[in-house]
N, C-alpha and C positions, 0 to 999 in steps of 0.2 A: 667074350665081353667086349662090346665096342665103347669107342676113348672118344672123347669129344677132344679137341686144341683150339683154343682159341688163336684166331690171327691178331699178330700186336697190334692192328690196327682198331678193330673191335675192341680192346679191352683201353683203350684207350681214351681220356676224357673229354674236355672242353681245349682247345688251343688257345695261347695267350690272347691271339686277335680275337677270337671269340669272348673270352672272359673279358679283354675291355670295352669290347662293343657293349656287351651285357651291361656292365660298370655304368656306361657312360648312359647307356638307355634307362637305368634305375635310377641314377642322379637327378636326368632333366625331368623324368616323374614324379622325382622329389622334388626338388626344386617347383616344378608347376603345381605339385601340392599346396606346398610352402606358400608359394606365393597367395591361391586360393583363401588359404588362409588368414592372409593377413590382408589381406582384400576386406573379407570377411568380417575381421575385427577392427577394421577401419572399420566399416562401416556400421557395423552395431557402437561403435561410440561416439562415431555421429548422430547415430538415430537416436542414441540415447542422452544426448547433450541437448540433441533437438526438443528431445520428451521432458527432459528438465527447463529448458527456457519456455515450453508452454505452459505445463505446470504452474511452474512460479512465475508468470507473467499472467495467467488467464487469472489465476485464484487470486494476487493480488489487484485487480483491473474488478472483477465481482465484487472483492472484498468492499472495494471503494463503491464501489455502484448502489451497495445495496445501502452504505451509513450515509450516499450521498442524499440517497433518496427519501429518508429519514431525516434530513438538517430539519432543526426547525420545530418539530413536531412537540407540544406542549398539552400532546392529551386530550381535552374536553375542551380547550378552550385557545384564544388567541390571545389573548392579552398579556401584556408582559408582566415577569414577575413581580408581586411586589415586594420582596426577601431584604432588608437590609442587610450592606456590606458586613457588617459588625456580627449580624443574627448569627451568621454559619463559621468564623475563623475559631482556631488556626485551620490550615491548610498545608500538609507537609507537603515541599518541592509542587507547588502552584506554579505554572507557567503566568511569568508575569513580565510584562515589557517594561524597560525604563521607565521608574516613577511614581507604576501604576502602583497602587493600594492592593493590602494583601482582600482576599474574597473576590475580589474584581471579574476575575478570569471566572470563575464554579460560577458566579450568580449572572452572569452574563448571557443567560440561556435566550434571550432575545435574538441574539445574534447567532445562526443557526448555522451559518457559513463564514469563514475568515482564510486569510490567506496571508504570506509573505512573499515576495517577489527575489530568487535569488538570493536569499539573504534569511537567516537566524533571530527572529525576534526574540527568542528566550533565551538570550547566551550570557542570560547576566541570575538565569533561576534554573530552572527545569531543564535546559538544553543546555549548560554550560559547556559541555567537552563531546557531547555524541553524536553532532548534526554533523555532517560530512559535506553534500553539497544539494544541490537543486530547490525548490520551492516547499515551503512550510502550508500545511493545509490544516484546517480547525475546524470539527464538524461537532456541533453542538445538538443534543436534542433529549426526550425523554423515551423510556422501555416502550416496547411498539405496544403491549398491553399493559393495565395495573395490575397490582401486587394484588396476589390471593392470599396471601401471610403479612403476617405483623414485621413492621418495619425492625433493623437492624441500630443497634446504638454506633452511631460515628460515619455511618454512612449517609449520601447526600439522596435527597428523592426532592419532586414534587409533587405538590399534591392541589390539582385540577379541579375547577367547577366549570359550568359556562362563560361567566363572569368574570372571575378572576383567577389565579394560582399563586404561591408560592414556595420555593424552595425553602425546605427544613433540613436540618440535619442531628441525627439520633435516633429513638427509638419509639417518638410521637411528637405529634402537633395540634395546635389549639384547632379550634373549624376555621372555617375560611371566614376573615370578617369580611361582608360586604357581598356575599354571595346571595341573591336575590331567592327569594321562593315562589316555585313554583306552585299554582292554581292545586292546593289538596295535600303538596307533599313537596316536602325540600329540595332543593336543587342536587342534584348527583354533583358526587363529590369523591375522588381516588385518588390512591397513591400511587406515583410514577416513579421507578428506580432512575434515576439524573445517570446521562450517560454523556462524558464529553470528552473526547481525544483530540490530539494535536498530533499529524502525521506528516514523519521525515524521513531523507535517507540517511541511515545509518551502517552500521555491520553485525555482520551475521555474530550469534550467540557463541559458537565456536570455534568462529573463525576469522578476525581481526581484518583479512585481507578482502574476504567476500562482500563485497554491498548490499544490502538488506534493507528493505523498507521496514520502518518502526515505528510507533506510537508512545506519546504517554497516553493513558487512560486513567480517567477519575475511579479510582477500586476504592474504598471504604472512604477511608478523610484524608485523602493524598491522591497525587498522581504516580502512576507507578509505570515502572518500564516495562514494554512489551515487544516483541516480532512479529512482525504481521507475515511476511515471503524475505525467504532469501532471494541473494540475486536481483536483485530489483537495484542500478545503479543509480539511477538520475528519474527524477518527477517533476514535471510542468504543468503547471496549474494556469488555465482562463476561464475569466468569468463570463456568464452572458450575461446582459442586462436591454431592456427597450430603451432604442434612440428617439428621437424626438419624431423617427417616421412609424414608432410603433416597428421595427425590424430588432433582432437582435443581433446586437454588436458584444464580440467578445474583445475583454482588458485584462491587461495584468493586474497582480494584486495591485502596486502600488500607485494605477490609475485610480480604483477605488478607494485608496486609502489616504488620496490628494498629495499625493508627490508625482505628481504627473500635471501637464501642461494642457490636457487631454480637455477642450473648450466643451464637450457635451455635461462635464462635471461641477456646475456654478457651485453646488455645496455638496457635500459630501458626508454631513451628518447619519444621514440614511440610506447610503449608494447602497451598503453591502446587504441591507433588509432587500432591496431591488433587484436581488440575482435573482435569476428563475434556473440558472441551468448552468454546470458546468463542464469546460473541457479537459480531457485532463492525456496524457501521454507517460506513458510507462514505461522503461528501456529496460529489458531483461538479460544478463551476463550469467553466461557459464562458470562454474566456480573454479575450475583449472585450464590452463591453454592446451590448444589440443594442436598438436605436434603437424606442420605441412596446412594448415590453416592460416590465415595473415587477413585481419579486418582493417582495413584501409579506409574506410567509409566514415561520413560526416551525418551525423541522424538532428535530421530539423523536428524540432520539438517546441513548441507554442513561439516565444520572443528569442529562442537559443538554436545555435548549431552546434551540438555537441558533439566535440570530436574536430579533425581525423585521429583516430583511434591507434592504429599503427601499432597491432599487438597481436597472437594469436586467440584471444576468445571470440568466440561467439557470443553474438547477440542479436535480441530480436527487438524491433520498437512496438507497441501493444497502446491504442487511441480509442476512446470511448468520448461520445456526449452525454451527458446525464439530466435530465430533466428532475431538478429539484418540487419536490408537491406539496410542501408548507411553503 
C-alpha cells in the first residue's frame, strides 16, 4: 500500500502578508461600493426634491391659469348684478376690508379680478392670523356651466338672462325682473353656482413650517378654508391694463387701487374692470433642507427681490401670463 505525505509547505494556508493584502482589497471594494451608494441616494433625493418642486409649482401655476381665465364670467350675460347687499347676509367669515358692509365682498361679482400689493387686506375678517407673506389675489366669477338640479338652501348662485342677472341665495328665486322677451318665447334664463376665492400664502395643513398656497372659497353661506399646493412660498401678482398707446402696461395692485402716483390713473373707479391679463410668479420650496445644498440666490419676482435666501432648500421660481376672456 503506498502513503501519500504531505510537505508542510502544501498543507499550509494563506500568509499574514497575504490575508492583509486580501483585507485591504475587500475594504477599498467596500468602500467604493459604499460610496456608489450614497452617490446614488444623493441623487434620487435630489431627483426627487426636484419632482416635488415641479409638482407643486406646475399644479399650482395651472391651478391659477385656469380660475384666472374664468374671472368675470357671469354666464349668459354682462351686466352687473342687481342683488342688494341686504338680499343674501349673513355671511360667515366674509372677507371684508376696513369699513366695508357685510354682503359687499359675495355680491361684488362685477369685479372678476382684485388684488393686494404686499400686503393683507382681510386681517381684520377672513385672513386675520393665516396670511404669511406676498400678494393677496381675488378671483371672482360663476360655474363654467348651469345647474341641471335644483338649487341648494344657503348656498349663493346666480342666475343669468341676456339682460340682466342676479345673485340669490337659498333654495329658489323670483324670475329675473326686467329680462326682455324674446320674438315667440322668453328670454333663457339659468342658474349659476357663484364661485369666489381670495388667494394667499399660507401653511401647509400639516405642517406649520412648510409654505402653502391657500384660498378662502365661498362653500355654502361662508368662506371656508382651503390648500390649493404645498410648498408654494411667496406670490406676485401684476396686472395688464391698455395705456393710452393702446400697449399693455403691467401694475401692481395698489396702482390700480389709487395709492400709486402712477399719472396714466386720472381715476380709478374702473381701472380693475380694465384688466385684460394677468402676471403672476410662483416660488416653489422643498419641504426639508437637503444636507451639502446652500441657496444663496435672490429671485426677482414682479416689484420684489426675494431673498438672498441663505439656507439649504431648494427652490424653483415658476412665471405664467394669463390672458383673462371676460
Amino acid at each position: 500500500m503506498n502513503t501519500h505525505t504531505s510537505s508542510p509547505r502544501a498543507a499550509a494556508g494563506f500568509s499574514l502578508v497575504e490575508m492583509m493584502i486580501s483585507i485591504t482589497l475587500g475594504m477599498l471594494i467596500v468602500a467604493a461600493l459604499v460610496g456608489v451608494l450614497i452617490s446614488n441616494s444623493r441623487t434620487a433625493k435630489t431627483t426627487d426634491r426636484s419632482t416635488e418642486l415641479q409638482s407643486n409649482g406646475r399644479y399650482a401655476l395651472d391651478h391659477l391659469q385656469r380660475e384666472l381665465r374664468h374671472a368675470g364670467y357671469r354666464g349668459y350675460t354682462w351686466s352687473e348684478p342687481s342683488t342688494p347687499v341686504t338680499a343674501i347676509t349673513p355671511i360667515t367669515n366674509e372677507c371684508l376690508v376696513a369699513g366695508a358692509a357685510a354682503g359687499s365682498f359675495v355680491t361684488n361679482l362685477r369685479q372678476g379680478i382684485w388684488g393686494a400689493n404686499d400686503s393683507n387686506p382681510y386681517s381684520g375678517s377672513c385672513l386675520n392670523s393665516d396670511y404669511v407673506r406676498g400678494d393677496v389675489l381675488v378671483i371672482r366669477h360663476v360655474a363654467h356651466t348651469p345647474l341641471n338640479t335644483n338649487t341648494t338652501s344657503g348656498s349663493f348662485y346666480f342666475r343669468s338672462s341676456y339682460a340682466v342677472g342676479e345673485i340669490f341665495k337659498g333654495s329658489g328665486a323670483a324670475p329675473l325682473a326686467g329680462a326682455p322677451t324674446l320674438t315667440g318665447s322668453p328670454t333663457p334664463q339659468a342658474d349659476f353656482q357663484l364661485q369666489e376665492y381670495v388667494y394667499y400664502i399660507g401653511s401647509d395643513d400639516n405642517d406649520a413650517t412648510i409654505p402653502a398656497l391657500r384660498r378662502r372659497a365661498l362653500v355654502g353661506s361662508g368662506m371656508a378654508d382651503e390648500m390649493v399646493a404645498s410648498g408654494i412660498e411667496q406670490m406676485q401678482v401684476q396686472y395688464g391694463r391698455l395705456d393710452t398707446a393702446l400697449n399693455t402696461r403691467y401694475f401692481n395692485a395698489n396702482s390700480l387701487s389709487g395709492s400709486s402716483s402712477d399719472t396714466l390713473f386720472t381715476t380709478t373707479s374702473y381701472a380693475w374692470d380694465e384688466v385684460n391679463s394677468a402676471r403672476i410668479w410662483l416660488l416653489a420650496r422643498t419641504a426639508g433642507i437637503e444636507n451639502g445644498h446652500s441657496d444663496t440666490r435672490s429671485y426677482a419676482m414682479g416689484d420684489i427681490s426675494y431673498g438672498p435666501m441663505n439656507d439649504g432648500f431648494r427652490r424653483q421660481l415658476f412665471t405664467a401670463v394669463i390672458q383673462l376672456r371676460n
